[in-house]
NUDODREN-322450 format. One record per atom (N, C-alpha, C): residue number from 1; residue in one letter; atom name; x, y, z. Coordinates in pm, whole numbers, padded with zeros to 5 digits. Layout:
N
NUM, A, CA, X, Y, Z
...
% end
This chain:
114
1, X, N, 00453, 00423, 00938
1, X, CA, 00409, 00513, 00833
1, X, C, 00410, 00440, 00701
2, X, N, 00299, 00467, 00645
2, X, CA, 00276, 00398, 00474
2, X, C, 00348, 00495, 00406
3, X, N, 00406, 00385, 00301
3, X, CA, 00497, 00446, 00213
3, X, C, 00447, 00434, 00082
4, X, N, 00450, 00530, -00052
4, X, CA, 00450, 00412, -00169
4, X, C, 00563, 00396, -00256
5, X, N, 00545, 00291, -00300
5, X, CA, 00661, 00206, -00387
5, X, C, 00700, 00327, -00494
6, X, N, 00817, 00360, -00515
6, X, CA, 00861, 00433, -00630
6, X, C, 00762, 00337, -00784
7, X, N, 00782, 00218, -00782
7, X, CA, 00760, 00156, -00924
7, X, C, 00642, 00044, -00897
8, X, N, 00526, 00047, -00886
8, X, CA, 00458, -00069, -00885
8, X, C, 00411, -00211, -00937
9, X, N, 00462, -00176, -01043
9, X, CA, 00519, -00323, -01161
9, X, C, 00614, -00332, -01101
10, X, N, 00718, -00291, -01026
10, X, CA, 00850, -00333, -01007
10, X, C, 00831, -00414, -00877
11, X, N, 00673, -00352, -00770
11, X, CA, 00654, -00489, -00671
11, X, C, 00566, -00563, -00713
12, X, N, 00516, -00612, -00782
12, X, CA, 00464, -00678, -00894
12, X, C, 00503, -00776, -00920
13, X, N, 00647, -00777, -00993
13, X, CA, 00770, -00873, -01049
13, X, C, 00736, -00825, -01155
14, X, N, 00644, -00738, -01255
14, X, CA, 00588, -00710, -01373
14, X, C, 00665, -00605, -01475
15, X, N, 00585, -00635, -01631
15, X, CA, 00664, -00468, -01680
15, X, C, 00475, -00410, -01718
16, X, N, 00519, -00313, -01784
16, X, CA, 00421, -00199, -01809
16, X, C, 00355, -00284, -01900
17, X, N, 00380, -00363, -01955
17, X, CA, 00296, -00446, -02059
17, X, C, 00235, -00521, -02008
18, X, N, 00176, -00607, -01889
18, X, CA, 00091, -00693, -01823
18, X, C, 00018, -00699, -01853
19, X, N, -00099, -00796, -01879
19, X, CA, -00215, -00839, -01906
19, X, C, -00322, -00823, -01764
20, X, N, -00413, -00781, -01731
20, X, CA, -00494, -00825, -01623
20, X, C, -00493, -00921, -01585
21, X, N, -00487, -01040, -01690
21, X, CA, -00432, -01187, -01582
21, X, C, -00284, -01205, -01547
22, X, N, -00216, -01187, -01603
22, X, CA, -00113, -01198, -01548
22, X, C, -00064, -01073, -01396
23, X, N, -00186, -00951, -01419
23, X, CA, -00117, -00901, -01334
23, X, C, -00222, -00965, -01184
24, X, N, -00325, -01038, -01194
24, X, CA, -00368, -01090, -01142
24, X, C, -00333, -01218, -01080
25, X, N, -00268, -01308, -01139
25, X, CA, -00192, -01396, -01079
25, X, C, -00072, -01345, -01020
26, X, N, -00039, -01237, -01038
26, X, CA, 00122, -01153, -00980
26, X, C, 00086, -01171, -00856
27, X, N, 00016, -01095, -00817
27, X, CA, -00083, -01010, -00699
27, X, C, -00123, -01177, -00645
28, X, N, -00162, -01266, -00646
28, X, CA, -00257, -01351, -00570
28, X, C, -00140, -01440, -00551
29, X, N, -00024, -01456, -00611
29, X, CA, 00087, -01497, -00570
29, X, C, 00172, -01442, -00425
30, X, N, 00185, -01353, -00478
30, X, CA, 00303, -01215, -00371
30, X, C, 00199, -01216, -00278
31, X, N, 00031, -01240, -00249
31, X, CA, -00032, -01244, -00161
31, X, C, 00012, -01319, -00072
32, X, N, 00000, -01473, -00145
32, X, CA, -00012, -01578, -00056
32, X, C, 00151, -01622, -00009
33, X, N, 00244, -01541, -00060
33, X, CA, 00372, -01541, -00024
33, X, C, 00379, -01498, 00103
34, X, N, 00349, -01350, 00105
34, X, CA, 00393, -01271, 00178
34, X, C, 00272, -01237, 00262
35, X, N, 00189, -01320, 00288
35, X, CA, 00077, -01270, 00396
35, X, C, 00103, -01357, 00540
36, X, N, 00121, -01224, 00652
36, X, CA, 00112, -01282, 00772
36, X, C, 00051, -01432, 00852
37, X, N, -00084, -01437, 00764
37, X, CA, -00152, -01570, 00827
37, X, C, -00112, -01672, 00733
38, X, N, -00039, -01686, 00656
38, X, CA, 00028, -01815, 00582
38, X, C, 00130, -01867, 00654
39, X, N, 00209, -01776, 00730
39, X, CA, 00340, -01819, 00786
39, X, C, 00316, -01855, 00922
40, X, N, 00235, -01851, 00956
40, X, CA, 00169, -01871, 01111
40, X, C, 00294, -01846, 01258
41, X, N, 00357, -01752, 01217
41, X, CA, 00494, -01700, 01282
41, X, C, 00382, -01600, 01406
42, X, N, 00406, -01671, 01533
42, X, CA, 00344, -01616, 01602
42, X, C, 00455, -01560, 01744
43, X, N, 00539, -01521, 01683
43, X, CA, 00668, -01496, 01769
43, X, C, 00673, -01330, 01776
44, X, N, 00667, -01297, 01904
44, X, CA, 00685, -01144, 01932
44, X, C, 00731, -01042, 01870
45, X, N, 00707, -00940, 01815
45, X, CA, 00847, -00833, 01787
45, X, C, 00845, -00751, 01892
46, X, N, 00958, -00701, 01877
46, X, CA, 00987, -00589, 01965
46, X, C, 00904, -00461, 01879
47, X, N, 00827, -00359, 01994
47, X, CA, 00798, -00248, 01963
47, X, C, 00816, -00186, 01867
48, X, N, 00911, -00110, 01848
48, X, CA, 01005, -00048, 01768
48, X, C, 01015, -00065, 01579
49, X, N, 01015, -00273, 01610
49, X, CA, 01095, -00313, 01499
49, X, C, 00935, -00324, 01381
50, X, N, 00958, -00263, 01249
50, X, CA, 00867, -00317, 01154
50, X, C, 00846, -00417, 01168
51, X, N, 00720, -00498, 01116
51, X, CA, 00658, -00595, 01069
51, X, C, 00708, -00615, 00925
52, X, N, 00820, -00659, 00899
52, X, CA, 00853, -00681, 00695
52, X, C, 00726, -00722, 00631
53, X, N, 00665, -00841, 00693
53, X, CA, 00601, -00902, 00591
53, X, C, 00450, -00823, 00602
54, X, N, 00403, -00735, 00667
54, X, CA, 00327, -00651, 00672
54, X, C, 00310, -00543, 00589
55, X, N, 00404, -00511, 00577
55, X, CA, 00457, -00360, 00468
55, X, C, 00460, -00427, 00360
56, X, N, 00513, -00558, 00290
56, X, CA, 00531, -00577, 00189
56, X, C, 00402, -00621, 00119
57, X, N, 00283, -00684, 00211
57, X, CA, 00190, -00674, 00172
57, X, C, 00111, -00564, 00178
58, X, N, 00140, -00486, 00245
58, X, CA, 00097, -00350, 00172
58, X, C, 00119, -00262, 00056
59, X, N, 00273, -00311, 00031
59, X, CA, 00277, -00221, -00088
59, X, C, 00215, -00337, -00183
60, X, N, 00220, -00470, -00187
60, X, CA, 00124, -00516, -00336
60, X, C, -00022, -00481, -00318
61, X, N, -00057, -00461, -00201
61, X, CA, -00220, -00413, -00218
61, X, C, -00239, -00277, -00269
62, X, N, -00122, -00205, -00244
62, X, CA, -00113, -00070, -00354
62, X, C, -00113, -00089, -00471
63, X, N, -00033, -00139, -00498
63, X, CA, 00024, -00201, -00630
63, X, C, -00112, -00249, -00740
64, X, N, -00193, -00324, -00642
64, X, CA, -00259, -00403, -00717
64, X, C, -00394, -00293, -00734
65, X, N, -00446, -00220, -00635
65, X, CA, -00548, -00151, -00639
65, X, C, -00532, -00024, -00752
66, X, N, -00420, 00005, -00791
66, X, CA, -00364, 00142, -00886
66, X, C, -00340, 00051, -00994
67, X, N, -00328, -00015, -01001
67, X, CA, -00299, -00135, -01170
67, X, C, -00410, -00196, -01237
68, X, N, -00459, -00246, -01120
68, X, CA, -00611, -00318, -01176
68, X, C, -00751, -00277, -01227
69, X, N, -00760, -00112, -01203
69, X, CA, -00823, -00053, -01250
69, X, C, -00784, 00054, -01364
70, X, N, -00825, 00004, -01486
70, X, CA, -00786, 00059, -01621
70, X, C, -00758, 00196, -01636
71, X, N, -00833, 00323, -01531
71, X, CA, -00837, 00447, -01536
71, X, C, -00734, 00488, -01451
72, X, N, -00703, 00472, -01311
72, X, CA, -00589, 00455, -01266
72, X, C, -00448, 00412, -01326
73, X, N, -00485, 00280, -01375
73, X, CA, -00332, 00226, -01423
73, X, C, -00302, 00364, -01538
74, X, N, -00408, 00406, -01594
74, X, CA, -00387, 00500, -01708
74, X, C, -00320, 00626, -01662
75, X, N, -00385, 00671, -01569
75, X, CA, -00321, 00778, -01486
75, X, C, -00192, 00755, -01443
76, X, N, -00180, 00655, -01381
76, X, CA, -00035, 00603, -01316
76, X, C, 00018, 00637, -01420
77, X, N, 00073, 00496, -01524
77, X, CA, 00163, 00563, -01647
77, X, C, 00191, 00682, -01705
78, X, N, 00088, 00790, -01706
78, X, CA, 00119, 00890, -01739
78, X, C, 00219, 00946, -01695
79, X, N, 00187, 00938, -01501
79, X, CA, 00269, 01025, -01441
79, X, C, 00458, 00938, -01467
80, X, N, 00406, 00792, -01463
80, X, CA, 00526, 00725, -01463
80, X, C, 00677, 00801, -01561
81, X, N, 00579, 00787, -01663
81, X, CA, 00642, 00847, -01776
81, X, C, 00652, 00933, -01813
82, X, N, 00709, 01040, -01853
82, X, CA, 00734, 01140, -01929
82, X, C, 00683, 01114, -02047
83, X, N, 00592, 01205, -02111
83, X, CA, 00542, 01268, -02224
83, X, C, 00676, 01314, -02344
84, X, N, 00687, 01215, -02472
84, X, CA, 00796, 01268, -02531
84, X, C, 00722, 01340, -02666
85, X, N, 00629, 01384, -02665
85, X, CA, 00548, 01442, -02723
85, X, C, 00520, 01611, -02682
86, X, N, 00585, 01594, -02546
86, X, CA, 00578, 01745, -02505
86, X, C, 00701, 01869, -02593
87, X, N, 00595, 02010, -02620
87, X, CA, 00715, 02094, -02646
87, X, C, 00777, 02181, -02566
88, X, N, 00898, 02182, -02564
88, X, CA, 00940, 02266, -02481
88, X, C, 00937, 02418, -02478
89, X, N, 00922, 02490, -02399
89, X, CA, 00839, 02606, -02379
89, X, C, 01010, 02689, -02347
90, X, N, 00984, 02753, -02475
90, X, CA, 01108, 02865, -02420
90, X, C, 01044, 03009, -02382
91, X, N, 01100, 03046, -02257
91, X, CA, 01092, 03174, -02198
91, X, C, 01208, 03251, -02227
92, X, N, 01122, 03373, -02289
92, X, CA, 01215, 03457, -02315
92, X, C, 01166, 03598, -02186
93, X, N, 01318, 03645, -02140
93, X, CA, 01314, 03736, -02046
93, X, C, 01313, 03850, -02125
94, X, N, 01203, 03940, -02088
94, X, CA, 01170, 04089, -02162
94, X, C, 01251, 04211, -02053
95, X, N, 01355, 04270, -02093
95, X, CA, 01361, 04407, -02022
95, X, C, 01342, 04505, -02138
96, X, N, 01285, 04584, -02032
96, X, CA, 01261, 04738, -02150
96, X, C, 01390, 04803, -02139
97, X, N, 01394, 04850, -02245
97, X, CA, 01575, 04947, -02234
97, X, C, 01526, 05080, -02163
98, X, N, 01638, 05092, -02078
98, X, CA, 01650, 05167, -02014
98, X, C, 01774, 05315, -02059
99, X, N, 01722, 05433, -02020
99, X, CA, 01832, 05506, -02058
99, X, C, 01838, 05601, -01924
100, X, N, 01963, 05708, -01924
100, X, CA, 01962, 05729, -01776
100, X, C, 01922, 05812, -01747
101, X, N, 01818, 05848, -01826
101, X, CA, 01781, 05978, -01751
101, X, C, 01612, 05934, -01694
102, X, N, 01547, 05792, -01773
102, X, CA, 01469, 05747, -01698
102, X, C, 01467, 05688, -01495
103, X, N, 01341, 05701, -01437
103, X, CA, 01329, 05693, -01327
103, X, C, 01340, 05580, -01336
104, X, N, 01405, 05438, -01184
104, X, CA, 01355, 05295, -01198
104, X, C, 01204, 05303, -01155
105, X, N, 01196, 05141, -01219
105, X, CA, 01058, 05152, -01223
105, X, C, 01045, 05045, -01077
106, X, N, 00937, 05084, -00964
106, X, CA, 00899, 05009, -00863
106, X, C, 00776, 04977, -00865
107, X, N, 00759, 04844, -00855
107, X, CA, 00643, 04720, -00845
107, X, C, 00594, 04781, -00663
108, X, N, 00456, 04825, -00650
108, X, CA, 00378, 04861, -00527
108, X, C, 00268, 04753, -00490
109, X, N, 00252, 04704, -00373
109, X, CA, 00082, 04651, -00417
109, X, C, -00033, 04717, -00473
110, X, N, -00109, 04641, -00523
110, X, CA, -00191, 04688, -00598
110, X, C, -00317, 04680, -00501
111, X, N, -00381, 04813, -00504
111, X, CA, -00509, 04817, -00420
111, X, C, -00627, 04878, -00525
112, X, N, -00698, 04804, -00483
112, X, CA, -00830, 04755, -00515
112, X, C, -00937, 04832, -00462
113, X, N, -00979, 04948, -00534
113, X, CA, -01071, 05071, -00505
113, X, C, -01238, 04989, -00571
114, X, N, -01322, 04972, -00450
114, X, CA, -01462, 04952, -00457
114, X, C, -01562, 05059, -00479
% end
């Protein structure tokens, strides 16, 4: 099962400030690191067991496909970050006063006469 990286600059080696080239040499680095046909490791796994160097090149191909495009990376950060520009929204709880000689009041569904 594909996972994604909590931080994608963080599989990167990067910060939020990267340049396209630099995040471009990140990426074509951690490629040629961590890609299966570089290591020419042609030794069995067992069923069961992950592929490491499989996954890890998957998450930089995440990494790199959500970064490298300016509208994405834009989106990303957003979500990355918290907005400290936001205001906080106070809710105030309304009860009507009640006295006791009023009935409670019960919420019915509401039907819809055509």
């Amino acid at each position: 099962m594909r996972t994604t990286p909590s931080d994608l600059y963080a599989v990167l080696g990067l910060t939020p400030s990267a340049t396209p080239t630099q995040l471009r040499r990140a990426y074509r680095a951690l490629l040629r690191r961590h890609h299966p046909d570089t290591h020419g490791t042609d030794a069995p796994r067992a069923s069961g067991e992950p592929d490491q160097a499989a996954e890890t090149v998957q998450q930089v191909l995440t990494a790199y496909a959500v970064l490298r495009d300016p509208a994405r990376r834009a989106a990303y950060d957003r979500l990355r970050t918290p907005s400290t520009t936001a205001v906080p929204v106070n809710v105030r709880v309304h009860q009507a006063p009640t006295t006791p000689d009023d009935p409670p009041i019960r919420a019915r569904p509401v039907r819809w006469h055509t």
